[in-house]
C-alpha positions in Angstrom: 118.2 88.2 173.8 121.0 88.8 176.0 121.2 86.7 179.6 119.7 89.0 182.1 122.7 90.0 184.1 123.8 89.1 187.6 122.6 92.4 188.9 119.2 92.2 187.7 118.7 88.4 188.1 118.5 88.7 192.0 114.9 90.8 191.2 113.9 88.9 188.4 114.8 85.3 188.2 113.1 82.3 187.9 110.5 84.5 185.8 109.2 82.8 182.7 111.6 84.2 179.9 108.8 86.1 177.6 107.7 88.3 181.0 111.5 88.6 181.4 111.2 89.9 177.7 108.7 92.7 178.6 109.7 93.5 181.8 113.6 94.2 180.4 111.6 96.2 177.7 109.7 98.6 180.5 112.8 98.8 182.5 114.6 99.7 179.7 112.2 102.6 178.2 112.2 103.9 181.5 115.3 104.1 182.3 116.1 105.8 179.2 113.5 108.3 179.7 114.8 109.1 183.4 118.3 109.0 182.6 118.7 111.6 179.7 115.6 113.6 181.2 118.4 115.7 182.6 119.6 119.1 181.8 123.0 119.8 180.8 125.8 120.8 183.5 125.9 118.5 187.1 124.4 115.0 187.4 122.8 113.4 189.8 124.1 110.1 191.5 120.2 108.4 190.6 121.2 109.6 186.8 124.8 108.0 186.7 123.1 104.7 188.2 120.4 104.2 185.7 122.1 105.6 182.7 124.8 102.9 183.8 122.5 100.3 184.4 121.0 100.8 181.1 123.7 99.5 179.4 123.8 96.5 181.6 120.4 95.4 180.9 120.9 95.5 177.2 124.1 93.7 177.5 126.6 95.9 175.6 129.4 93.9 174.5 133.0 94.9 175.4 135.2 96.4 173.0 137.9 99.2 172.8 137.1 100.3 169.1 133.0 99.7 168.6 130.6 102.6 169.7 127.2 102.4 171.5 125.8 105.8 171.1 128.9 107.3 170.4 130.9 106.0 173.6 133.7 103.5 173.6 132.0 100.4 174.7 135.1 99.7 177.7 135.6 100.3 180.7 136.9 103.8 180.6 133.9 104.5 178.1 131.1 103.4 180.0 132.3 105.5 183.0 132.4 108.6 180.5 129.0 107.6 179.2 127.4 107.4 183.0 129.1 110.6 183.7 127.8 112.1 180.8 131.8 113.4 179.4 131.8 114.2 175.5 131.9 110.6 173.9 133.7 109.1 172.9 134.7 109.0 176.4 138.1 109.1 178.5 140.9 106.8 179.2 141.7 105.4 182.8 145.1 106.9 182.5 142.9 110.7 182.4 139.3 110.0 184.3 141.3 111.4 187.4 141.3 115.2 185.8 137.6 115.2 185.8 137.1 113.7 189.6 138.4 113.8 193.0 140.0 111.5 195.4 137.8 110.4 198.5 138.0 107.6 201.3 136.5 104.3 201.4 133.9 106.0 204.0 132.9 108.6 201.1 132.2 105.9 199.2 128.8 107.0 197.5 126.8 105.1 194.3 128.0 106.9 191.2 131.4 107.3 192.6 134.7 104.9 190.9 137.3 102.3 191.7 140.2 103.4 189.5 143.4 101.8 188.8 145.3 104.2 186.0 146.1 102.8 183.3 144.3 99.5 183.9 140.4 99.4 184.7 137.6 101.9 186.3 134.2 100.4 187.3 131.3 102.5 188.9 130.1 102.1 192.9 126.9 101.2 192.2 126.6 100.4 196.9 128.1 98.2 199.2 127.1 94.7 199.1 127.4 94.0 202.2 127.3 96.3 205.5 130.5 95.4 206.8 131.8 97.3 203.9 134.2 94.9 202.8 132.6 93.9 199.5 131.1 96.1 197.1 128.7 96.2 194.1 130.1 97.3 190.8 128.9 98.4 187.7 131.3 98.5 184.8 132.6 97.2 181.2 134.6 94.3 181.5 136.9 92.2 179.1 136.7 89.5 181.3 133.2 89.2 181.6 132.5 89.8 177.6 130.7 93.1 178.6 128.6 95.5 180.9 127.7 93.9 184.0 127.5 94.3 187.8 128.9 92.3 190.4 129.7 91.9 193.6 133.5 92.4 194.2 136.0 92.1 197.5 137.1 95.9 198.3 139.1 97.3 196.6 139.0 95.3 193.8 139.7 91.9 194.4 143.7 91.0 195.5 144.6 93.5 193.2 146.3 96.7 194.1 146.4 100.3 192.6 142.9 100.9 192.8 141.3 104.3 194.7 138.0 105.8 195.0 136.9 109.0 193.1 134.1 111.4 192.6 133.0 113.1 189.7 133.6 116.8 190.0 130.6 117.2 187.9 128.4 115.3 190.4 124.8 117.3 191.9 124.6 118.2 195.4 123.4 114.5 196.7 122.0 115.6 199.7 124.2 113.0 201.7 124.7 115.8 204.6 121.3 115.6 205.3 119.6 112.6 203.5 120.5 108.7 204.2 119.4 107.2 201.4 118.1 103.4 201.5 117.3 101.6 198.6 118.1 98.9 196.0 117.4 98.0 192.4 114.3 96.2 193.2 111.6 95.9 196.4 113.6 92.7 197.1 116.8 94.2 198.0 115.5 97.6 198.9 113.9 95.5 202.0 117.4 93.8 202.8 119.2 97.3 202.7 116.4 98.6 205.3 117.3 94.9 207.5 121.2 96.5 207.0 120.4 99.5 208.6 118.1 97.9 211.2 120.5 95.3 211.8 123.9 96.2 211.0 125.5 93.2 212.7 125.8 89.5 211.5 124.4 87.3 214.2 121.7 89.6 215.3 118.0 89.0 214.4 117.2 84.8 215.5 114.1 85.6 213.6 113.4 86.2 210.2 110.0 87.1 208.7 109.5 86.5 205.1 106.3 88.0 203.3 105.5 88.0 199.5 106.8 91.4 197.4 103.8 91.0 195.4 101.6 92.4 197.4 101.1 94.0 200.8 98.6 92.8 203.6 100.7 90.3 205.1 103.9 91.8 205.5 102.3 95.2 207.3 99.7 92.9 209.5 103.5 91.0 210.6 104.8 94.4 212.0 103.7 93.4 215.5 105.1 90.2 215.6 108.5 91.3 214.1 109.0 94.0 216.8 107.8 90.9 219.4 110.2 88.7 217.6 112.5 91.5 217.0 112.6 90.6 213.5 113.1 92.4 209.9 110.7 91.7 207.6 112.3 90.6 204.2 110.5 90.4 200.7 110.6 87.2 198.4 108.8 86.5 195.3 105.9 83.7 195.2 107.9 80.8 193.7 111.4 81.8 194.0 113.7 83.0 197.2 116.1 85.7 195.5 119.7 84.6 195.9 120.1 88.0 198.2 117.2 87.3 200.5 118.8 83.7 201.3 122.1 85.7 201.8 120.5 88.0 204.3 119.1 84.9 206.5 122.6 84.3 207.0 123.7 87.4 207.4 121.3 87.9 210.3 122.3 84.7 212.1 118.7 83.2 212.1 117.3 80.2 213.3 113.9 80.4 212.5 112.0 82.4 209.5 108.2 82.7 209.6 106.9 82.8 206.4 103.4 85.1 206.5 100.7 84.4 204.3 99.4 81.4 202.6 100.9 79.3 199.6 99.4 81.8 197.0 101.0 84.0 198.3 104.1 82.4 199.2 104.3 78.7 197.8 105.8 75.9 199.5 108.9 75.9 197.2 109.9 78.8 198.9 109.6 77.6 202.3 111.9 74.5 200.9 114.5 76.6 199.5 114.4 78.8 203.6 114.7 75.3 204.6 118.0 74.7 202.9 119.5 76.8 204.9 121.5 75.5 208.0 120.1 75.7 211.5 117.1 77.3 209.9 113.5 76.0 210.8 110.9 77.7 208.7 107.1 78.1 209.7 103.8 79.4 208.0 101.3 82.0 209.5 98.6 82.3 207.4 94.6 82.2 206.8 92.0 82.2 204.4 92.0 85.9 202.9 94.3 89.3 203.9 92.0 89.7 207.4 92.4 86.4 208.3 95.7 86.2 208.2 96.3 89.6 209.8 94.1 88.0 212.6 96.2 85.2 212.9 99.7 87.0 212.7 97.9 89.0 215.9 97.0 86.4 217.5 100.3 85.3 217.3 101.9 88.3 218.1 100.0 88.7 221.3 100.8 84.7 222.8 104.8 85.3 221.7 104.8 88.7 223.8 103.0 87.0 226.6 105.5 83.9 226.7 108.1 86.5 226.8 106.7 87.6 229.8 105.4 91.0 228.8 101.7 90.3 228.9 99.2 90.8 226.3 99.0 94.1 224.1 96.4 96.9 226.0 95.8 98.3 222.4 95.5 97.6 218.6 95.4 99.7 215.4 92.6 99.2 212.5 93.0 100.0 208.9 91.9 99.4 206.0 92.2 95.9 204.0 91.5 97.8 200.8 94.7 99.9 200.2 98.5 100.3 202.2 98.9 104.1 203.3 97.4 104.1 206.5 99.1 100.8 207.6 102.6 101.7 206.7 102.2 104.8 208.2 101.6 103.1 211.5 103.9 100.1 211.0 106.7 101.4 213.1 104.5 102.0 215.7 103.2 98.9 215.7 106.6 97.3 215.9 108.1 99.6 218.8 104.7 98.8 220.5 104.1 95.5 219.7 100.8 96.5 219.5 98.7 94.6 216.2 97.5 95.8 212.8 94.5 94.1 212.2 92.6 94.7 208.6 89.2 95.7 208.0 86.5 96.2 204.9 85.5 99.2 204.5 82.3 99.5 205.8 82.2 95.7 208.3 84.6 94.5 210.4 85.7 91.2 209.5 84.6 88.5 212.2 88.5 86.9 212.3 88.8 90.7 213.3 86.7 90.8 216.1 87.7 87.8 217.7 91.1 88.8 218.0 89.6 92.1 219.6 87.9 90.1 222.1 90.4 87.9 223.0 93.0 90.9 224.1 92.7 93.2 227.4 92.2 96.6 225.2 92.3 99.8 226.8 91.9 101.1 223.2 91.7 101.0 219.9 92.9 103.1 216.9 91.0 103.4 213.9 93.7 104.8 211.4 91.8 106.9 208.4 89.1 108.4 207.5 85.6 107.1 206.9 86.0 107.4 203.4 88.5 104.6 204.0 86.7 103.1 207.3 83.3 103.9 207.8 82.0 105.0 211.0 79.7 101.4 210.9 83.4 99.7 211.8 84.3 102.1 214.7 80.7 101.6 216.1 81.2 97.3 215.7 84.7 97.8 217.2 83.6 99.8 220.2 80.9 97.0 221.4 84.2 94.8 222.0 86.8 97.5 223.1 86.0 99.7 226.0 87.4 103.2 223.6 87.7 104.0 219.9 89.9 106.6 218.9 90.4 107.8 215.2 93.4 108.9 213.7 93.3 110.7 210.5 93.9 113.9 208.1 92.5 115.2 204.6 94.9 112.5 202.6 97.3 109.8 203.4 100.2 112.2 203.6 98.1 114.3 206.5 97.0 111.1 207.9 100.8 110.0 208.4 101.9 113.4 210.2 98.7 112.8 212.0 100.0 109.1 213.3 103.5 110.5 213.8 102.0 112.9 216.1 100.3 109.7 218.1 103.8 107.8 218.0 105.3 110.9 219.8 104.2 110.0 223.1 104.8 106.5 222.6 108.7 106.9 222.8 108.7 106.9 218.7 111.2 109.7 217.9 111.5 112.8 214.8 115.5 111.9 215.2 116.0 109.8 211.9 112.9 110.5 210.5 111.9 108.0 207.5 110.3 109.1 204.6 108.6 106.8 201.6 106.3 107.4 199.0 103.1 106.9 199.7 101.6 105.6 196.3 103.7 102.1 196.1 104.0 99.9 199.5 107.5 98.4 198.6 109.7 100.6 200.2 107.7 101.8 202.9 106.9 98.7 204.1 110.7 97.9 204.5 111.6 101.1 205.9 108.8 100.7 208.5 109.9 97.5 210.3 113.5 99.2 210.1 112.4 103.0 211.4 110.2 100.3 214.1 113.5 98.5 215.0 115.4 102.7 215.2 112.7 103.4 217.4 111.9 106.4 214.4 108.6 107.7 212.8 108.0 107.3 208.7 105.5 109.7 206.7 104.7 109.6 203.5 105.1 112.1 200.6 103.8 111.7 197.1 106.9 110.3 194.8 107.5 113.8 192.2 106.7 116.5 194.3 107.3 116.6 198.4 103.9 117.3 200.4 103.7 120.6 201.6 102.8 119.6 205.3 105.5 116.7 205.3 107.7 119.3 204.4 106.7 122.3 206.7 107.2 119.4 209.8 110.6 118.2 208.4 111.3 122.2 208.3 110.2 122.7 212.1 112.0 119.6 213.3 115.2 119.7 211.5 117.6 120.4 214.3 115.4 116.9 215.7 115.8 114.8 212.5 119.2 115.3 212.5 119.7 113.2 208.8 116.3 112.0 207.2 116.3 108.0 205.7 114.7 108.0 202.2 113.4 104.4 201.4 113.8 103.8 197.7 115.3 104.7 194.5 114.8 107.2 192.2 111.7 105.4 190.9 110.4 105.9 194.4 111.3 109.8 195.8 112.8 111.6 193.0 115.5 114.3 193.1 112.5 117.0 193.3 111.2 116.1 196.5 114.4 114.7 198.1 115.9 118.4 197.2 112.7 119.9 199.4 114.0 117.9 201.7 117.4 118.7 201.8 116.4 122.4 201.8 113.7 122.0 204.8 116.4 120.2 206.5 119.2 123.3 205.8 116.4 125.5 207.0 117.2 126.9 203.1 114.6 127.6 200.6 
């Protein structure tokens, strides 16, 4: 097998090579599938990315005379292949007759660096968000084949080289849709930490939660918008390269690692503590509502030390699935008020306690009681002088049913997130960063926008102003991102 390039080794190293095996394999049938599920005539940018990325993880070899699928394995022919041009492929010296020049600030994943004549490579994002260095995707000789890297704008010292844009390229939405996502949950989360915190230097705080799974980072979002922290993603044994970069990035001094050592071991924490002027500390308990409790607890002394007193209200959901706490999680981290986890039908005692232990004025039961029974709001109102529940038919009317609640609460429509609401990656980035905008997040199902969501993006267009998509194509597809764009064009 070939190595697993740089671009994919920042979301799966240090995994044991025959899961690398079978993973490659999935990502690989799937991307296939995705990118020539496409009709003939304009491409989308999510289809030039994964058809180019393809190639990457199968580690095509360079050459200017052998064929892969009929396209001219260099760099002019991968470009043609992304594009989808009659193989086998153009030359750099004639890509510029089928695109466009733009600017550096146009810059937009699918688009090229070209240098006639010489090299072409495809803008797969910027790697960082000062803009200055930029994530490629191309066919090089030098590196002995298709790859992705990181590379100093425009192209290293080198001169000659200009952006373009496929004239064949589908209406991306970019007029009305900021899209935020990466390759994998790990750097979709430092993307959403880019837009929350665009500058180096400003986050001393750093919280660091497994990607595995989703109870501890979504109980943190209190104590991040205390701390005034992102929220970054690692994997249980291994900090990806990129998550170490974005400690940096952010200036931090501390990171609290959330969760125990199954969840996130102890050679993590070393590797944080590498880092230096970094101290690194663990929050965690027993089981999912213990440790909620104790991030809450924590939460509530770090706001008091600051001198802001102790939260007046809290928010319950579910320990059993994610919707109904990412939903809330901006909330909770404009707020600062704590997501604490419950069964379904009995409030855990770690729970109660914290509920005890705060001057509540109220708290918020978020769901249904097919999701938390009415015995849980009963137990929570013997130890909190008001219960309130928040809820709809589904998790997508639940979440226009919280944003509604965050309305009042100084949360605004203006750069409205949207996530799917049937995997917790993304939305659990993009709700510590719509937190941190001061911005509401609701949910849609991930092939087909939700009707409601939809109908309220319609009403409040001239409010949104540009929505934020968290993830990739995997995520939202183009189907309900182009409901979006039309509710947001007031077209149909």
């Amino acid at each position: 097998m070939e190595p697993i390039p740089a671009r994919i080794s920042l979301c799966l190293q240090a995994i044991p090579g025959t899961f690398i095996r079978a993973i490659t394999l999935v990502v690989v049938t799937v991307v296939f599938a995705l990118a020539f599920a496409q009709d003939a005539g304009a491409i989308s940018r999510d289809t030039i990315i994964l058809r180019a990325q393809r190639w990457v993880d199968l580690g095509i070899p360079y050459s200017q005379t052998s064929r892969f699928e009929g396209y001219r394995q260099d760099c002019s022919g991968f470009v043609s292949m992304a594009w989808v041009l009659p193989p086998p492929g153009r030359t750099t010296r004639d890509l510029a007759q089928v695109s466009a020049p733009i600017t550096k600030d146009e810059l937009q994943p699918g688009d090229i660096l070209l240098k006639p004549g010489s090299h072409v490579a495809i803008f797969a994002g910027w790697a960082n968000p000062e803009r200055t260095r930029w994530r490629s995707l191309e066919q090089s000789n030098s590196q002995r084949g298709a790859v992705s890297r990181d590379i100093v704008y425009p192209f290293w010292n080198e001169t000659g080289y200009s952006p373009f844009r496929y004239l064949g390229v589908d209406d991306d939405f970019l007029d009305v849709i900021e899209p935020v996502w990466g390759l994998c949950r790990y750097e979709t989360a430092i993307r959403a930490s880019w837009s929350a915190f665009p500058a180096a230097g400003s986050a001393r705080n750093v919280l660091l939660a497994t990607g595995e799974t989703w109870p501890d980072a979504l109980g943190g979002a209190s104590l991040a918008g205390v701390l005034d922290a992102p929220i970054l993603l690692t994997r249980a044994n291994t900090l990806p390269v990129g998550v170490r970069n974005e400690i940096v990035r952010l200036g931090a001094s501390r990171v609290i690692v959330l969760g125990e050592e199954g969840a996130v071991s102890r050679d993590v924490m070393n590797a944080v503590a590498t880092i230096s002027g970094v101290s690194v500390e663990r929050i965690g308990g027993v089981d999912r509502y213990e440790t909620a409790s104790e991030i809450a607890s924590r939460a509530a002394s770090e706001r008091q030390r600051a001198g802001r007193g102790l939260p007046s209200a809290a928010y319950i959901v579910t320990g059993e699935d994610f919707p109904d706490a990412l939903s809330v999680s901006p909330i909770a981290y404009a707020t600062e008020r704590p997501i604490l986890l419950t069964r379904p039908s009995s409030a855990d005692t770690a729970t109660l306690e914290v509920l005890r232990g705060l001057p509540l004025s109220e708290v918020f039961v978020i769901g249904g009681t097919g999701v938390v029974a009415s015995s849980v709001a009963t137990q929570v109102a013997a130890v909190a002088p008001l219960v309130t529940r928040i809820s709809g038919a589904d998790r997508y009317a639940t979440s226009l049913a919280v944003a509604a609640h965050g309305e009042p609460l100084g949360l605004r429509w203006s750069g409205l997130g949207v996530a799917a609401g049937t995997t917790f990656p993304d939305a659990l980035a993009g709700g510590i960063a719509q937190g941190r905008l001061g911005s509401l997040l609701v949910l849609t199902p991930p092939h087909a926008i939700d009707e409601r969501v939809e109908s309220a993006i319609r009403v409040r267009r001239a409010q949104i102003g540009k929505v934020r998509v968290y993830g990739g194509p995997g995520a939202v597809s183009d189907a309900p991102r182009a409901r979006i764009a039309h509710a947001m064009r007031g077209t149909r």
